[in-house]
C-alpha positions in Angstrom: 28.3 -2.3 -43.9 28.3 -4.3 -40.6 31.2 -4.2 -38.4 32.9 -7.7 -39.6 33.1 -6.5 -43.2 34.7 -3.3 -41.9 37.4 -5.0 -40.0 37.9 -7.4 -42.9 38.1 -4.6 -45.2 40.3 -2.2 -43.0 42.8 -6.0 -42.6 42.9 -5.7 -46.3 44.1 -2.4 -46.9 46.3 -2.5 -44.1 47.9 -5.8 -45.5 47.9 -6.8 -41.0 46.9 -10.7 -42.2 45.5 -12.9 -45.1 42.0 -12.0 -46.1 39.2 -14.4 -47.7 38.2 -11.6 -49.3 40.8 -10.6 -51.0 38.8 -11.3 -54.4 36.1 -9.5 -53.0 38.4 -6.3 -52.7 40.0 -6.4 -55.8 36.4 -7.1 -57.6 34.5 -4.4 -55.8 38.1 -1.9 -56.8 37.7 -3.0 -60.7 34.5 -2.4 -60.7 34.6 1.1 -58.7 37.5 2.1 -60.9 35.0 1.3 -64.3 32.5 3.4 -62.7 34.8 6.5 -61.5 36.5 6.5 -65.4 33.1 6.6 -67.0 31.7 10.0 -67.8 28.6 10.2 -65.7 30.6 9.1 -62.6 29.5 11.5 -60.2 33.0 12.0 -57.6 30.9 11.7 -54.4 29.0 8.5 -55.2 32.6 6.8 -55.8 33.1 5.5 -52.0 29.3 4.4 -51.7 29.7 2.4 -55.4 32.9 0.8 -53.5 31.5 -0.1 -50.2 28.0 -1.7 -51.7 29.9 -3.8 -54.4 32.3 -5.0 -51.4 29.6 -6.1 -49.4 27.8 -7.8 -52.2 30.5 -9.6 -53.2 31.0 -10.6 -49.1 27.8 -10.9 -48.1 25.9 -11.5 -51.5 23.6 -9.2 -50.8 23.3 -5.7 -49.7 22.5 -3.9 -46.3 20.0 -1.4 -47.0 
């Protein structure tokens, strides 16, 4: 994740100022939270499944 998406991300949770990517957030966390309740969830992958589906739904694509 490059270092814009980080700051946008930190703004977000942080509620400091309005975010475009607000939907991008809230996205990425529905989708993360799907993942974490399903039964091969596995606990440490849950931040990684987070961050990549942020920056997809940012950047529409993601960083290696």
């Amino acid at each position: 994740m490059d270092a814009q998406i980080s700051r946008e991300l930190v703004n977000i949770l942080k509620k400091n100022e309005i975010s475009d990517y607000e939907n991008a957030f809230e996205r990425a966390f529905e989708l993360t939270k799907a993942y974490a309740s399903s039964s091969n969830a596995q606990a440490s992958a849950i931040p990684t499944v987070f961050e990549k589906l942020f920056e997809l739904f940012v950047t529409g694509e993601i960083q290696g």
